[in-house]
C-alpha positions in Angstrom: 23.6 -11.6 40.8 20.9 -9.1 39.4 20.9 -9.1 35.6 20.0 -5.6 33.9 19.1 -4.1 30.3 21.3 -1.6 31.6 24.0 -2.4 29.8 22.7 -2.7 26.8 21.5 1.4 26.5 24.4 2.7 25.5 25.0 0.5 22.3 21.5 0.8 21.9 21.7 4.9 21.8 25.2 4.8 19.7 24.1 2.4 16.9 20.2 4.3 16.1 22.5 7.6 16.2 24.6 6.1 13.2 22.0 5.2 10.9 20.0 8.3 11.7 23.2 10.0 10.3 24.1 7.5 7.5 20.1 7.7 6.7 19.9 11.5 6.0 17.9 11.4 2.6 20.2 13.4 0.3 18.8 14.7 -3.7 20.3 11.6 -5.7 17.4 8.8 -3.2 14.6 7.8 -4.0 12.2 4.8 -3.1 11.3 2.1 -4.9 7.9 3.0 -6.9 5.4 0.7 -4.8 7.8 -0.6 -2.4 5.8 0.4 1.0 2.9 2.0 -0.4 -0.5 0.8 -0.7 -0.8 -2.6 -3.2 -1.1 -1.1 -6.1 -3.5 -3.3 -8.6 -2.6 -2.2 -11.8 -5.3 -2.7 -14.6 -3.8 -3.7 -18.1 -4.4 -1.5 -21.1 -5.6 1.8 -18.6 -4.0 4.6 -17.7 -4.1 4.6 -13.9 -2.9 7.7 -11.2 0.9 8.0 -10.7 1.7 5.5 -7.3 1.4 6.9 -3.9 4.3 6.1 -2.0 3.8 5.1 1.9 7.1 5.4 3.6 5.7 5.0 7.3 5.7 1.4 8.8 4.4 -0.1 12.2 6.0 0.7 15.4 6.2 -2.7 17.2 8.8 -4.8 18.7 6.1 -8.1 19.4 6.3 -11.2 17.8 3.8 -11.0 14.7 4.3 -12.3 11.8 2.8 -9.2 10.5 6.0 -6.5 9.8 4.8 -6.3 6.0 1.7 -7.1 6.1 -1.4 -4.7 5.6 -3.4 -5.5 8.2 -3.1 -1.7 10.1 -4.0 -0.2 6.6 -6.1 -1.9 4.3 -4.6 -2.1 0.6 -6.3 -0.5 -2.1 -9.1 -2.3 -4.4 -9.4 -3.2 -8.3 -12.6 -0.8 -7.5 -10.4 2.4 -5.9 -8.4 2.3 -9.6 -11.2 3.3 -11.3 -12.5 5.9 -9.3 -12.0 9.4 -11.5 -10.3 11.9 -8.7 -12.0 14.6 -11.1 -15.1 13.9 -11.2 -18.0 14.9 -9.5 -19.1 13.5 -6.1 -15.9 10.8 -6.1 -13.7 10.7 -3.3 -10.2 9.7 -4.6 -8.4 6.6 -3.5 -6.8 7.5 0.1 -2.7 8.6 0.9 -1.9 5.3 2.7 1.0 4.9 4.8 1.3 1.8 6.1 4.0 -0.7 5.1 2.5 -3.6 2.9 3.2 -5.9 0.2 4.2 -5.9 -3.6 2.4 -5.0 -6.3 -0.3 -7.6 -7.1 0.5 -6.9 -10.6 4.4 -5.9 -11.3 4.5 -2.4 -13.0 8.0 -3.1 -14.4 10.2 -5.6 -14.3 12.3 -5.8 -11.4 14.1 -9.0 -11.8 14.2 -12.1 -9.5 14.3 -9.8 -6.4 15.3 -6.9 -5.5 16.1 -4.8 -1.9 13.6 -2.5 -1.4 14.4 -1.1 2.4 15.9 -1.3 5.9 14.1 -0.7 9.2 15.6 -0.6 12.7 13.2 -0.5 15.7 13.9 -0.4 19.3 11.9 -0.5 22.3 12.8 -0.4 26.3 10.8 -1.5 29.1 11.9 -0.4 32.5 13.3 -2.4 34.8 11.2 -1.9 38.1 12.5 -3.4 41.5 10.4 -6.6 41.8 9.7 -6.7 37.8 11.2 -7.1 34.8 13.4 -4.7 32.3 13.5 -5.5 28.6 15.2 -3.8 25.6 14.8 -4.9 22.1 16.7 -4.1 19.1 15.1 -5.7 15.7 16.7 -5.2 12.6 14.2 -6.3 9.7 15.6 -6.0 5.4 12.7 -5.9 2.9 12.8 -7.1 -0.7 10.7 -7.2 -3.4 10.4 -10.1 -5.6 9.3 -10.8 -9.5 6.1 -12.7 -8.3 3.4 -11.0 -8.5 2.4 -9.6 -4.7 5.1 -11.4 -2.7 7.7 -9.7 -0.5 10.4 -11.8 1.6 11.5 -10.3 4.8 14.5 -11.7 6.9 14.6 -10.2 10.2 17.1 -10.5 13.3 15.9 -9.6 16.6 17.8 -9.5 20.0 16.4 -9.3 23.5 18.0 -8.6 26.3 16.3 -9.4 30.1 16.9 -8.0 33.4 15.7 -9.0 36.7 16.3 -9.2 40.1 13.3 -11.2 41.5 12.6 -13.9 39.1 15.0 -17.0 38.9 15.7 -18.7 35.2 15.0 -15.5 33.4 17.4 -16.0 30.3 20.3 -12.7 30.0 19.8 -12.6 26.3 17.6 -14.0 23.5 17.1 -13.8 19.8 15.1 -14.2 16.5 16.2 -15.1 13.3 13.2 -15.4 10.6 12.0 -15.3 7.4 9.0 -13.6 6.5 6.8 -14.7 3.3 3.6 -12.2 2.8 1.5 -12.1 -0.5 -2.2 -11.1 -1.3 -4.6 -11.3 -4.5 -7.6 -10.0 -5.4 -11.0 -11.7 -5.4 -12.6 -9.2 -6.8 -13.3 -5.7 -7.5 -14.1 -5.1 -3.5 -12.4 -8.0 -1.7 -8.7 -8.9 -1.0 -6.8 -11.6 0.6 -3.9 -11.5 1.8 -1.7 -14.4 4.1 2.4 -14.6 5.3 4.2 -17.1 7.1 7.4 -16.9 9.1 9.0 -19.3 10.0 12.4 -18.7 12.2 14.5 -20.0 15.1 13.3 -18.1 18.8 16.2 -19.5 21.3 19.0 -18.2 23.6 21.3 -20.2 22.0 22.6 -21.6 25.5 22.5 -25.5 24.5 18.3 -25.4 25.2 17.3 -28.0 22.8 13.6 -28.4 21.9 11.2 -27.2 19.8 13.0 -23.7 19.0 11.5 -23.6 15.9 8.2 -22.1 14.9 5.8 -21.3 12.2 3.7 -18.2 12.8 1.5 -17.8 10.0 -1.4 -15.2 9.4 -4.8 -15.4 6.7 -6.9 -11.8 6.7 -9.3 -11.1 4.1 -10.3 -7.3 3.3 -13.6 -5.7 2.2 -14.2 -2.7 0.9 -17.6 -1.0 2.4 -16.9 2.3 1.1 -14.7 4.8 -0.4 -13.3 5.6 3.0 -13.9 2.4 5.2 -12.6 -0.8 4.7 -13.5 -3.7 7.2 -11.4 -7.1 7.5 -11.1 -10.1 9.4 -8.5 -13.1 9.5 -7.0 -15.1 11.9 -3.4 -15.2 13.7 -1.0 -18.2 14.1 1.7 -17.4 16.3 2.7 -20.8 17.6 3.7 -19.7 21.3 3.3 -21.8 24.0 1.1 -19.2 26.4 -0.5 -17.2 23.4 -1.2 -19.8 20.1 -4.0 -18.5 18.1 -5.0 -14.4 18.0 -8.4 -13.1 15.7 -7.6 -10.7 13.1 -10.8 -8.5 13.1 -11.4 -4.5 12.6 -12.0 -1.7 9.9 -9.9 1.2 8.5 -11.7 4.7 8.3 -9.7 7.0 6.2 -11.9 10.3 5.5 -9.2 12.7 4.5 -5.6 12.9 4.6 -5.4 14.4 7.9 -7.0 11.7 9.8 -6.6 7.7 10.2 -8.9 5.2 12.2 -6.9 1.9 11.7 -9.4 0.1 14.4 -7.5 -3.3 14.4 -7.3 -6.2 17.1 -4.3 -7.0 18.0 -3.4 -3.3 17.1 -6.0 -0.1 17.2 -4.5 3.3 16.0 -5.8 6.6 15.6 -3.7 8.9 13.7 -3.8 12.7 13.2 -1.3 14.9 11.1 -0.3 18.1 12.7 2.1 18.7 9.8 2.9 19.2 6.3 5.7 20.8 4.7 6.0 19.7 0.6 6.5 16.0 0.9 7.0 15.5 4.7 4.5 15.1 6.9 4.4 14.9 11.2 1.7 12.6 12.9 1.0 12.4 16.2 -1.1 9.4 17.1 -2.6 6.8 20.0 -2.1 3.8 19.9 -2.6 0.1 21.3 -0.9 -3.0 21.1 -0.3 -6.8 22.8 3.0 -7.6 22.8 5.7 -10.2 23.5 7.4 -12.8 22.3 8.8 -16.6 23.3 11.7 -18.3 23.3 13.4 -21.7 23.8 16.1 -21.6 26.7 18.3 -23.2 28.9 17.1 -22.6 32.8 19.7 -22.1 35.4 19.8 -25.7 36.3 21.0 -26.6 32.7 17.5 -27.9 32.1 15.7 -26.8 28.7 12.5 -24.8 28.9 10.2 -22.1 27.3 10.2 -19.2 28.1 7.1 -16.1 26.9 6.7 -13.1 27.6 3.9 -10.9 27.3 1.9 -7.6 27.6 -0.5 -4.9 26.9 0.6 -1.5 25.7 -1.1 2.1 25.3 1.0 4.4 23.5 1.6 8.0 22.6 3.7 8.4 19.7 5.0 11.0 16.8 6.3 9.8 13.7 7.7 11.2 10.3 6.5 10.0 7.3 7.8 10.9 3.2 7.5 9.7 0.1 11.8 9.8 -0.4 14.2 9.9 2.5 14.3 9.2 6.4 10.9 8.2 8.2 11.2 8.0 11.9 8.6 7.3 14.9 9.0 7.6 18.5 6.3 6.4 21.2 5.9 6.1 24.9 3.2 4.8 27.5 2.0 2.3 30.0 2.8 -1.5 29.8 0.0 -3.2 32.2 -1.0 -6.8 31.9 2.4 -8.3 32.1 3.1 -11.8 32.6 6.3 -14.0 32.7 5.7 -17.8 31.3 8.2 -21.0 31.7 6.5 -24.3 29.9 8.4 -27.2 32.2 6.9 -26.5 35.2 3.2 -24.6 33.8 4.6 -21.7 36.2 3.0 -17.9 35.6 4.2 -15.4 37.4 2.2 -11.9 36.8 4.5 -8.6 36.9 4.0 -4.9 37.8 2.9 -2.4 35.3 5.9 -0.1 34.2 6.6 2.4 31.1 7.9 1.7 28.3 9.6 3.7 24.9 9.8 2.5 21.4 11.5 4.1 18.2 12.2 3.1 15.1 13.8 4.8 11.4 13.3 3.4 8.2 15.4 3.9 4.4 
């Protein structure tokens, strides 16, 4: 009997359109000083710049252990805090967008931890004859804690699998994890930063084994410049077909209007098209490897592993402000697909397709 995603649009469609509405930003909201921004490393006895907020946040459904982590935008340095934006032949410390983690130095006191914000993303991948259709739906709570740079993220993910062609494919999977990140600084012109997140990746059908992984990440961060920033690390993400992943790339940020975030797994090139007071609209490029695996029970009752992954090139638009509702939407080509199962060392390679992701964030 053929197995589809189908079924799963229209909850899909009816659940984003209630937190769009429920997520209007209204006068009484605002965000938590230095919740998503860039780390803010706040020097003792100075005066430093009021915080840039950085509502926006990476539009990905894969399996990283990366959701809060800076690795598309590097933080900024001990070095950036003392730049004067008035003087002479300075370039100011960069508006930086990308979601990343607390303070290394708390600016207040915020208690033992505190919820900071809530993202939804979604992604579909369609369902060709002889391939395979996929649509996600990750939900992913963010909150801040009273040690210095650490954030802990519990996410819930659910996957749902539709094929006609390919037997033991499961109907439904999921992802339940907690998320870990932190990052200090070395000096005035290097950071590190590392996460782990550990969770449970099964179908919850009676599959038994190793369902439970540790993907873990290490990048360190260098400042070259005022406006570039090179870093390297490496990825852990404890998957049977993909297990270890370079972290390597640089961040060219010359002016507000335009980002290079040239990162392996993930490159981006951003440009804004719009500003109106606090909101801004970005249209952007965008690569990505994707995936994700998952303990399962095969038609024959029989445990098994099952991975799934991809390469994406993307078009997207997304909303970003320092108080309210962010949003991105993004489309493109998924080529490179390939379907996994561990018992038997079977790979079975799959037809490019097309493929939407969307996401809001408050």
């Amino acid at each position: 009997m053929r197995r589809s995603t189908h079924a799963a649009l229209p909850a899909l469609c009816a659940a984003f359109a209630t937190s769009i509405a429920a997520a209007q930003p209204s006068a009484g909201h605002s965000a938590s000083p230095g919740s998503s921004g860039p780390t803010r490393l706040v020097q003792a006895e100075t005066e430093a710049d009021p915080p840039i907020e950085g509502p926006a946040f990476p539009p990905r459904i894969a399996q990283y252990p990366l959701e809060n982590d800076p690795y598309e935008r590097p933080p900024q340095f001990p070095s950036d805090q003392r730049l004067p934006s008035n003087q002479p032949g300075t370039v100011a410390p960069q508006r930086s967008y990308a979601p990343q983690t607390a303070p290394l130095v708390p600016e207040e006191d915020t208690g033992w931890i505190t919820f900071d914000q809530l993202r939804l993303n979604a992604g579909v991948l369609h369902d060709s004859p002889d391939g395979l259709g996929i649509t996600d739906l990750v939900a992913t709570g963010i909150f801040k804690t009273g040690i210095p740079g650490v954030t802990i993220s519990p996410q819930f993910g659910s996957h749902f699998f539709g094929s006609t062609s390919i037997n033991n494919v499961p109907d439904q999977t999921y992802d339940l994890s907690v998320e870990l990140t932190g990052g200090i600084p070395l000096n005035d012109d290097w950071i590190l930063a590392a996460g782990i997140s550990p969770g449970v990746f099964t179908d919850f059908q009676g599959s038994g084994g190793d369902l439970f992984r540790i993907p873990a990440r290490i990048l360190a961060f260098y400042k070259y410049s005022d406006t570039l920033k090179l870093g390297a690390g490496v990825l852990y993400l404890d998957r049977p077909d993909v297990n270890i992943l370079p972290l390597v790339g640089l961040s060219y940020i010359p002016n507000d209007h335009f980002n290079a975030e040239l990162w392996f797994p993930r490159p981006k090139v951003s440009w804004r098209y719009l500003k109106m007071g606090d909101t801004e609209r970005w249209v952007y490029v965008v690569g990505e490897f994707g995936g994700g695996a998952w303990n399962i029970q095969r038609d024959d009752g029989r445990p098994d592993q099952f991975a799934y992954r991809d390469y994406r090139a993307m078009v997207g638009f997304e909303q970003r402000v320092d108080e309210g509702f962010n949003w991105f939407a993004e489309g493109g080509l998924i080529f490179g697909r390939q379907v996994t199962f561990t018992r038997f060392d079977q790979e079975i390679d799959l037809d490019k397709t097309v493929g939407l992701q969307f996401g809001v964030r408050f």
